[in-house]
N, C-alpha and C positions, 0 to 999 in steps of 0.2 A: 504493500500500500504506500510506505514514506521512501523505500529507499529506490536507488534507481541505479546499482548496481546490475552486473552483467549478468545471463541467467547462469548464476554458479547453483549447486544443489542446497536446497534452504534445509536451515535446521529447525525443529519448529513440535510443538504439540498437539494432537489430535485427540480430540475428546470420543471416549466411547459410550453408546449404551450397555448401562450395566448388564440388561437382561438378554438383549440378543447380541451384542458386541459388534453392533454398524456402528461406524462413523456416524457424528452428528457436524462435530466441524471441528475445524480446525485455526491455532495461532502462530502463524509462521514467525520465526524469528526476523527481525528487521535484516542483520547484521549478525553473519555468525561467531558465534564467539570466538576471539582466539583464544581460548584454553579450555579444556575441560582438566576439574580436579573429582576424582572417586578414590573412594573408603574403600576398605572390602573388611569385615568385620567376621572373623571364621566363626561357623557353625561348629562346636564339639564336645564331647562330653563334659561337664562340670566335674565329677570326680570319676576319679580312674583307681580300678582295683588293680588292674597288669599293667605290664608294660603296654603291650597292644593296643591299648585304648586310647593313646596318646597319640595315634594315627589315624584314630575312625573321626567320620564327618557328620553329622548328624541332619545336613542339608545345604542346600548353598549359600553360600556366604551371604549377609544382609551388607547391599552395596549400597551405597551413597553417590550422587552425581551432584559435585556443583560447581558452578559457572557466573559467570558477570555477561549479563548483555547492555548492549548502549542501543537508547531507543534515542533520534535524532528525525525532526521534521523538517531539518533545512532541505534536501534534494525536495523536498514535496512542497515546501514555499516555494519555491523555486519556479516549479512546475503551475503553481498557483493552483494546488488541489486545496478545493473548499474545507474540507473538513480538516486539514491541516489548518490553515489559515485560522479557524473558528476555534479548533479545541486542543489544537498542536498537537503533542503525544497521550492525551486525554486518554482516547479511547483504547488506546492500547494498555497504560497502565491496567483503567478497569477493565479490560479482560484477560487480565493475568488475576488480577484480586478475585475478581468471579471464582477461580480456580479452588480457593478458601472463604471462599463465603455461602451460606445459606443465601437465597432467593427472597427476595421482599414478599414475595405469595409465597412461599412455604412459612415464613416466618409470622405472615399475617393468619395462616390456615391455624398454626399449630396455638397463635394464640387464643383463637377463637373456641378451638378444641379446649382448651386449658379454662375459658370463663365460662362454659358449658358445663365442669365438671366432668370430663369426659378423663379415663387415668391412662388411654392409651394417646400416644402421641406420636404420628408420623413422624420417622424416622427421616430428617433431610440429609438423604442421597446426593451426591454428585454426580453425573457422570464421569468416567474411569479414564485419566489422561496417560498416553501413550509418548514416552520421550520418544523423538525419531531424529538420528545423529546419521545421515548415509543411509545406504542402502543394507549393510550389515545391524546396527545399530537400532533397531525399534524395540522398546519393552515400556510395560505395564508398568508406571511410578503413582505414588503419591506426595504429595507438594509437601515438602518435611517446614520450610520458611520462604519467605517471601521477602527481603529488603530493597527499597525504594529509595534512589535520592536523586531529587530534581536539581538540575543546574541552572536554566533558562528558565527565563519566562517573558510571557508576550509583554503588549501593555495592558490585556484585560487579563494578565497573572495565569493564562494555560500555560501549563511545562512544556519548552519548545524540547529539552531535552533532556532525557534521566537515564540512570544507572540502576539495573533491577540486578541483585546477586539471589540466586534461585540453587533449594537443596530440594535436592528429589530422591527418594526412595526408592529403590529396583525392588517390585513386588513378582517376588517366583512362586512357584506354584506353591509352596508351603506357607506361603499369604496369601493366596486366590482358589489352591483350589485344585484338581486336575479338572473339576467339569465346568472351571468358570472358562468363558467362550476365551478370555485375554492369556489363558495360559497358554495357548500353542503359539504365541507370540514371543513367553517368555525361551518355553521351548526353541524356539528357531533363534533367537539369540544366544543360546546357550549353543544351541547347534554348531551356529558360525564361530565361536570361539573356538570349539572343540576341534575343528577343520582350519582354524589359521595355527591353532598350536601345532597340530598333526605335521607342519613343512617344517615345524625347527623340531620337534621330538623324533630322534631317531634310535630304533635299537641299538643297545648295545653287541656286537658281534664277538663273541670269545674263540 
């Protein structure tokens, strides 16, 4: 939408339905980040009676992605697109916040339920965002924080420019599931590691 670089591959977030796992939409990254920083946090037993045990896995590592992006409206003043001009990087901030927020109609439903006396209370869902880095790179996360910091601003004070640093959680199936629809997602990422390691992992020959 703001930038007007070349068509290089965007990096970018894809929201899924939780129950059938379509796409509903998608937040393209403006500008890809230069770096990506990830955890890997091992799965394994807490105590160990043998030696043995200090080898076993008890599932895949809980990974952590996080990054700095820069959201910038100059190319698109430039260009004199309207919604640049009116709300600069407005819309983009709020729909990364969407990402951790309940909905003004969920939030108005549940309170309604609540002065009813009603003891059950819809549960506000999300749709399920899918980090996408390349074409190897897609899996199932949840938004772990969110920080914001604006640099610019117009003369009616929209942020012409801001700094979003985003932590994201690699949800594997032992957080979704094998029958939830996002897991053969995290599967094929798991896949494609297992196949880049495979060209430097070589038997040893005695």
């Amino acid at each position: 939408m703001l930038s007007s670089q070349p068509n290089f591959l965007k990096a970018g977030i894809v929201l899924l339905d939780q129950q059938s796992g379509e796409p509903i939409s998608a937040i393209p990254l403006l500008v890809n980040p230069e770096s990506l920083s990830t955890q890997f946090e091992v799965k394994s037993p807490t105590t160990s009676d043998t030696r043995n045990e200090q080898l076993r896995l008890n599932g895949p590592p809980k990974e952590t992605i996080s990054f700095d992006a820069i959201l910038d409206a100059t190319d698109a003043l430039e260009r004199g697109d309207k919604d640049a001009m009116k709300y600069g990087v407005g819309p983009y901030i709020a729909a990364l916040r969407s990402l951790i927020s309940p909905t003004k109609r969920q939030l108005l439903d549940n309170d309604a339920r609540a002065r009813e006396g009603r003891l059950t209370i819809i549960p506000m869902t999300q749709p399920l965002p899918i980090f996408s880095w390349g074409l190897q790179r897609r899996m199932p996360v949840k938004v772990g924080s969110i920080s914001l910091s604006e640099e610019f601003f117009s003369a009616k004070l929209n942020p012409l420019r801001a700094k979003v640093s985003l932590s994201l959680q690699v949800l594997s199936v032992d957080d979704l599931g094998f029958d939830h629809p996002a897991s053969s997602l995290f599967l094929h990422y798991l896949d494609g590691i297992e196949k880049q390691a495979a060209k430097v992992i070589k038997p040893v020959v005695t």
